[in-house]
N, C-alpha and C positions, 0 to 999 in steps of 0.2 A: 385828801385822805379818803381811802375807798373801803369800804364794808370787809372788803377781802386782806385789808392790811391790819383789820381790827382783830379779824378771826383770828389769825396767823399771830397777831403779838398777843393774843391771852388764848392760844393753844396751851399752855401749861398750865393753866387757873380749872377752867371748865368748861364745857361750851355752854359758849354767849348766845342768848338772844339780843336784837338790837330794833329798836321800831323808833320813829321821828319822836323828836322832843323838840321844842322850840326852838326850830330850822336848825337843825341837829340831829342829834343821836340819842337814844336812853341807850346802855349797854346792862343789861341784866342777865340775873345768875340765880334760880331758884326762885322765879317771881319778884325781885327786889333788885330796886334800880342800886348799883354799884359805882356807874360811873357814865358819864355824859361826852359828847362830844360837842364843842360851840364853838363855832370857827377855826374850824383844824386846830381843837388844843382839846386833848384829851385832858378830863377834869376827873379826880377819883373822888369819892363820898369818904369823907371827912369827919371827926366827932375830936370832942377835950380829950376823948384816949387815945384819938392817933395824929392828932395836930402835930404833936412833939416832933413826931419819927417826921413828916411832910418837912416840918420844918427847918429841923436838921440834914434836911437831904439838899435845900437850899428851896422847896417851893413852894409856891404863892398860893393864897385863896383866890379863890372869884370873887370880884368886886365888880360892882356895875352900878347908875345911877338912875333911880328910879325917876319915872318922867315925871308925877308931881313931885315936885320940892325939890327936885334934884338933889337926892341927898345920898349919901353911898348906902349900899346894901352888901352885906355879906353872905356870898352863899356858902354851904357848908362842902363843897368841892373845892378841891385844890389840885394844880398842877399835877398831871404824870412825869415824875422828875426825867429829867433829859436824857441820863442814861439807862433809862427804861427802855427809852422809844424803840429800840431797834433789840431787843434783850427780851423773847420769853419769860423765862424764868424769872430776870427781874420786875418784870411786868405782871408776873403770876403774883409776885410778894403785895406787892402796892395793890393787884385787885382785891386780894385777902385782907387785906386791912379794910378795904371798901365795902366789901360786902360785910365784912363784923359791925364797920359800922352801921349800916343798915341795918342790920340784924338789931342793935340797941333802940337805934329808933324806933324801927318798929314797934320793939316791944315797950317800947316807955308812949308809945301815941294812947289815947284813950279809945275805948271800944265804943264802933257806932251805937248809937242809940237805935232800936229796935222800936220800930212804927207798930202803933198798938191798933191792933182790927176795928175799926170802926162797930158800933152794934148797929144792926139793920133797925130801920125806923119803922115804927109800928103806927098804925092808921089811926 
């Protein structure tokens, strides 16, 4: 899967930015990550408000097994459903739910804390 087959399947959505994510893709829209690529399998960003819809389309979350404890991890991407892959327009729907939920996230993350000036030392 090549950079130029990414463009081409979310030509309908907006244009994508795309830069390495671990040995990957990040695929972004508006400064916020949307959707990943991890071994040729396009993965959309996911939330409790659009699980339903992924799930009823038939696809999967990302699961992996973190190296201590080997214990499964969930990440909040899930499958670009299969008749996406070659489908625009279907492909524009499923990024729109990814970047909404991004959009959530973001705004429910907490704001950096703001580093307070040091007072200069006096002799």
């Amino acid at each position: 899967m090549d950079q130029d087959y990414l463009h081409e399947l979310f030509a309908a959505f907006q244009p994508i930015s795309i830069r390495k994510l671990f040995g990957g893709w990040g695929l972004y829209v508006d400064g916020l990550i949307f959707a990943c690529v991890i071994r040729d399998e396009i993965r959309i960003k996911v939330d409790a408000v659009t699980a339903p819809e992924f799930e009823a389309a038939g696809s999967m979350p990302w699961v992996y097994t973190h190296k201590t404890g080997g214990k499964p991890v969930t990440m909040p991407y899930w499958l670009l459903p299969d008749a996406a892959l070659d489908d625009p327009e279907a492909a524009a729907h499923w990024a729109r739910l990814g970047r909404e939920a991004a959009m959530r996230s973001a705004n429910t993350k907490p704001a950096a804390k703001k580093r307070s000036a040091k007072a200069p030392k006096t002799a």
